[in-house]
N, C-alpha and C positions, 0 to 999 in steps of 0.2 A: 269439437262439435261439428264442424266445418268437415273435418275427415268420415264420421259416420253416415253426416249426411252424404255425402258423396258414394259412399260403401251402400247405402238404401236405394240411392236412385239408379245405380249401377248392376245392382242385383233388382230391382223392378224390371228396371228393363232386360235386363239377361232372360228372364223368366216370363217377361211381354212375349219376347222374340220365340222363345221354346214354344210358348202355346201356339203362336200363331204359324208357327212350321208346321207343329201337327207331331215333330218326331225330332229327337235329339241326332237318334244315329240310326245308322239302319244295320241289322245283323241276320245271321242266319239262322235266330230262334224266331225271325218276325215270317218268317214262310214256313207256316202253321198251315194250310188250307191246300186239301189235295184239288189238283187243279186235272190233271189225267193220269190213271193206274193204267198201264197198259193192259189189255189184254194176253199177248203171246210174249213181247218183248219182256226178259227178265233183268237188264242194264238201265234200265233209268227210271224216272218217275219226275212228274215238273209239279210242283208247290205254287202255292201264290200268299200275298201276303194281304191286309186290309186297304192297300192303299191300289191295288191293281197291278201291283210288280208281279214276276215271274220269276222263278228259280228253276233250273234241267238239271237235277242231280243225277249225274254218273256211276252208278254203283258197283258195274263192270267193266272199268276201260279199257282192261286187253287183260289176258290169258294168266293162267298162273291164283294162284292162293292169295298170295300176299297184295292185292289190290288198295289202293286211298282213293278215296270216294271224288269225283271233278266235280264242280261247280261250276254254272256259269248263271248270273245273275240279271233279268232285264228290268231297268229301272224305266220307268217315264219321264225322269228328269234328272238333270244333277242332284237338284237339292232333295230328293228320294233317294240319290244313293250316297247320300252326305254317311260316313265314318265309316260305311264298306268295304273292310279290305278285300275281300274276294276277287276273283277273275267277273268282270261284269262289263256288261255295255248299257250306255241309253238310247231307251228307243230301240228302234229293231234295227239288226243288222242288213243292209246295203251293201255294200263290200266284201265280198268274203274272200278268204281263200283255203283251197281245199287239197289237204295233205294225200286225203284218199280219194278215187275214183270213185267208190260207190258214194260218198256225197256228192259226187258231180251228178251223179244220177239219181239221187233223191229230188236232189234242187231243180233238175231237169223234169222231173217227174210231176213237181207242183206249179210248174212256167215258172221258174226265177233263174233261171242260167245266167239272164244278166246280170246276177249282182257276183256272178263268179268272175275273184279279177285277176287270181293267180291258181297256181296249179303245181303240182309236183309230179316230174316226168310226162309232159304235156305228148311226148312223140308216143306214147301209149294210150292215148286216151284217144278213144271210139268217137265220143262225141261230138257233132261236124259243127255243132255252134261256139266250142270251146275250143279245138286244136286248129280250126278255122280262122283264127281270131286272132289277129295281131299284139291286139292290148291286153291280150289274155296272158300275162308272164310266168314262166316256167321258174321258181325259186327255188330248186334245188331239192333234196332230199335227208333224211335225217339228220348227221352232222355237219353239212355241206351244203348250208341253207346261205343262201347270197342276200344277205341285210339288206344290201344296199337297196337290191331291186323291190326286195319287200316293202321296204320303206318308201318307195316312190309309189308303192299302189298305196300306200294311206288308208292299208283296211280297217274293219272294223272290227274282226274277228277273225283268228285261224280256227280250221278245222284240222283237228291230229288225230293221231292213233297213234297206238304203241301196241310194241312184240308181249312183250312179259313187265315193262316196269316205264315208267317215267324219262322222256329223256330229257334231265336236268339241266345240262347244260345249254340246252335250245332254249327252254322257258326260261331261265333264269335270264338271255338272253332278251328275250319276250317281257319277260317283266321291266327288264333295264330300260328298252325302248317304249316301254309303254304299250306293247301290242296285247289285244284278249286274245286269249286260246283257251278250247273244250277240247277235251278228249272225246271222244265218242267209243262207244265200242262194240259197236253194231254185227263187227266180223266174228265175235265172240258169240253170237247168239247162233244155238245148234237147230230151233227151231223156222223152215221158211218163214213163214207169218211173223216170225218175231226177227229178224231180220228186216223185211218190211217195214215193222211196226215203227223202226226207229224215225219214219220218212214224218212224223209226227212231232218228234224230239227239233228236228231240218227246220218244220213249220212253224214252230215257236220261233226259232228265231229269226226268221225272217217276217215275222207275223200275220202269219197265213194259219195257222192252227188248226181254223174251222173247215177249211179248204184241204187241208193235211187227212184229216180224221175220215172226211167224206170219201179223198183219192184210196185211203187204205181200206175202208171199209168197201169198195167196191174191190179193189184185191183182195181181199179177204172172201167175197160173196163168191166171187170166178175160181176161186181157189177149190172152193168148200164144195162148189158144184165140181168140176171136175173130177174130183176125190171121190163123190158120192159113186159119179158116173161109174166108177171102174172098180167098185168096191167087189162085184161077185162074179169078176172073170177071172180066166186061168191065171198062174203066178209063173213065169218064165223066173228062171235061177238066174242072178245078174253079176258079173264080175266086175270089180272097179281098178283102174291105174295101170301104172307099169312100172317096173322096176327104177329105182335110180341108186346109181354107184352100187348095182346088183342086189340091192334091197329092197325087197317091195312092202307098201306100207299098206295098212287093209282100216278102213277108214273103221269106229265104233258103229256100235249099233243106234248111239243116239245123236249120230251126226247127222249135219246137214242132209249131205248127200243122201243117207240111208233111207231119211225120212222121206225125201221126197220120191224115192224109190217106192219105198213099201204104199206114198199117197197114192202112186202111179199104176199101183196092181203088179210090181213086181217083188219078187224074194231075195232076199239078198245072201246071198251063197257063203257068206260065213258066219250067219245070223247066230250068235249066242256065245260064237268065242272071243268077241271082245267088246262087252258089255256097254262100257262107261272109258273115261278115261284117254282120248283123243285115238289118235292111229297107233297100230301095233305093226311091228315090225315083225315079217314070216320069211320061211327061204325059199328061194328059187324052186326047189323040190315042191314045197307046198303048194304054192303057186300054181305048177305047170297042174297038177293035180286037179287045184281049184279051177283052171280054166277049159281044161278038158272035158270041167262037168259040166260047165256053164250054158246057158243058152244062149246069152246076150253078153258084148263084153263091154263097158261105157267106159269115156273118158280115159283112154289110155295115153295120159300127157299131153305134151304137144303136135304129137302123128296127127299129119291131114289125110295119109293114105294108106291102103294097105300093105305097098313095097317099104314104105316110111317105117311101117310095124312090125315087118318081117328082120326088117335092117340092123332096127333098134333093138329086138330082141327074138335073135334067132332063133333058140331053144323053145318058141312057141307057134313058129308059122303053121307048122304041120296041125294044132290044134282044128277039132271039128269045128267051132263057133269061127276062126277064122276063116278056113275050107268055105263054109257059108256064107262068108261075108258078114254074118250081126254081130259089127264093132262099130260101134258111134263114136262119135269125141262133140262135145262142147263147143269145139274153136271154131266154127263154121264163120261166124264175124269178127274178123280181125286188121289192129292196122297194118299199113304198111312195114310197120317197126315191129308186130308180131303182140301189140296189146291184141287181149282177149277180151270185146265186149262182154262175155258171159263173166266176166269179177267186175265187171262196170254198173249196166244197167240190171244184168238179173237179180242184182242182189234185191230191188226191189219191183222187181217183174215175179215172183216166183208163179203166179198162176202160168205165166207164158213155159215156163221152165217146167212147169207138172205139166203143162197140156203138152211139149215136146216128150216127155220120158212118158206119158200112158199113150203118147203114137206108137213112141218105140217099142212099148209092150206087147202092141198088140196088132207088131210086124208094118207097118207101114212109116210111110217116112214124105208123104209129100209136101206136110202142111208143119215141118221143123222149123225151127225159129233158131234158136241156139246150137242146136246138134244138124252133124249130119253124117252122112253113115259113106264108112271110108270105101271110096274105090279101088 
């Protein structure tokens, strides 16, 4: 008698304490409520649940078919993320650290650089408040990440990327210590705007969101106007790259680059023979062809100059677009070490990056930002 009674008051209260929690466990069926659809970005989408949590599902996190979906989950409190096993943090992230550059320059982009506390490859990075910065530590890169140092910045979250798959052995690491990490995969998105877009995914978790939405919709509005601007001028033929290890790669039509090409009132000179399906590889032959037709040449590597271009690939100096001089390149801001702010900040500048290429369209070059046109 004595023992059921015991087994009653035990189970009262087990079931006192359930209600007054609100929630046994927390899972990932309870982030039911779309919280932002992107607009242009086609890798993520953030959730929320009844209690005012947040969930950033990852639905592209790098390149390739075979994708698994990241997770990162932001609870309000412990006992909200009580039975959670997922990647999650409480509260918003303060801390961070950032695998890639282009989240240095999201987080730069909504005022939060200070909560960047580490960094991968720091003598590349543009950014004079981050490679500036003592306490800013440099923790190595894909498998040759230094625990140690990580562990003494005490984040609260990594920011990653991956090539084509998961690197396993880092998280599993990450998990052993206890550190959160998101994948992001922002480098994946072939549209500007939806590159951008990800600076929203940034804002969730450092809980600026509404601050986030406002910074990209005004890149979005400067975008959309300069696009408009240049919609019914001539279309100069545009060549892109240079050869590497004698093969040269010719970007899709529905890449990046392309796009912001044709936003910019230019044509892009191999328009229709390589559809979909990233860069195609053409020969030297083709090439000299394509650049002969060209009017404008962009982005050929890393050349700052025209003798640089002639050096690197001789079979093309004699070219008329070179004779002329209209060969831009990107790398006009660079560090000391040869990082290229245009994989930094443009990724979510792209209005800056369309207002540089419809200069260049339309033959001028004083008011370049990212490009400048080789000597």
């Amino acid at each position: 008698m004595l023992s059921t009674l015991r087994l009653t008051t035990y189970l009262a209260t087990l079931f006192l304490a359930i209600g007054c929690s609100g929630r046994v466990s927390s899972s990932i069926e309870n982030f039911d409520t779309n919280i932002y659809s992107p607009t242009y970005a086609s890798g993520y989408i953030i959730a929320g649940d009844e209690e005012g949590n947040t969930l950033i599902r990852v639905t592209r996190p790098w390149q390739g078919e075979a994708t698994i979906e990241q997770r990162l989950a932001i609870f309000s409190s412990k006992e909200q993320a009580k039975g959670y096993e997922g990647q999650h943090i409480i509260g918003h992230a303060s801390r961070i650290v950032c695998m890639s550059s282009s989240h240095i320059a999201m987080l730069d982009a909504i005022g939060c650089t200070s909560s960047i506390v580490g960094v991968s490859g720091k003598q590349y990075i543009f950014n004079s408040t981050i490679n500036a910065n003592p306490a800013v530590l440099d923790i190595g890169y894909d498998s040759n990440i230094d625990y140690e140092a990580l562990l003494s910045l005490r984040p609260d979250l990594v920011l990653m990327y991956g090539i084509t798959a998961e690197n396993s052995a880092v998280t599993a690491k990450f998990r052993e210590l206890n550190i959160p990490y998101l994948y992001l995969g922002d480098y994946t998105e072939q549209s500007p705007l939806g590159k951008a877009e990800w600076v929203v995914a940034i804002g969730e978790i450092v809980g600026c969101r509404e601050r986030s939405v406002e910074i990209f919709n005004g890149i979005e509005e400067r975008y959309n106007a300069i696009k408009a601007s240049v919609a019914s001028e001539s279309k100069p033929k545009v060549m892109f790259n240079l050869p590497y290890q004698d093969v040269w790669y010719m970007p899709s039509d529905d890449s990046y680059m392309v796009q912001l090409l044709e936003d910019a009132g230019g044509e892009y000179i191999y328009k229709g023979k390589n559809p979909t399906g990233g860069s195609k590889a053409i020969s030297l032959e083709e090439a000299l062809l394509l650049v002969n037709s060209a009017d404008i040449w962009l982005n050929p590597s890393q050349v700052t100059t025209i003798d640089e271009l002639c050096a690197s690939a001789p079979h093309f100096a004699g070219c008329a677009v070179v004779k002329r001089g209209e060969v831009y390149n990107n790398n006009r801001i660079r560090t000391a070490h040869g990082g290229s702010d245009f994989w930094e900040s443009a990724t979510v500048r792209p209005d800056v990056v369309l207002n540089d290429m419809a200069t260049i369209m339309r033959g001028k070059e004083e008011t370049l930002h990212y490009h400048h046109k080789l000597k």
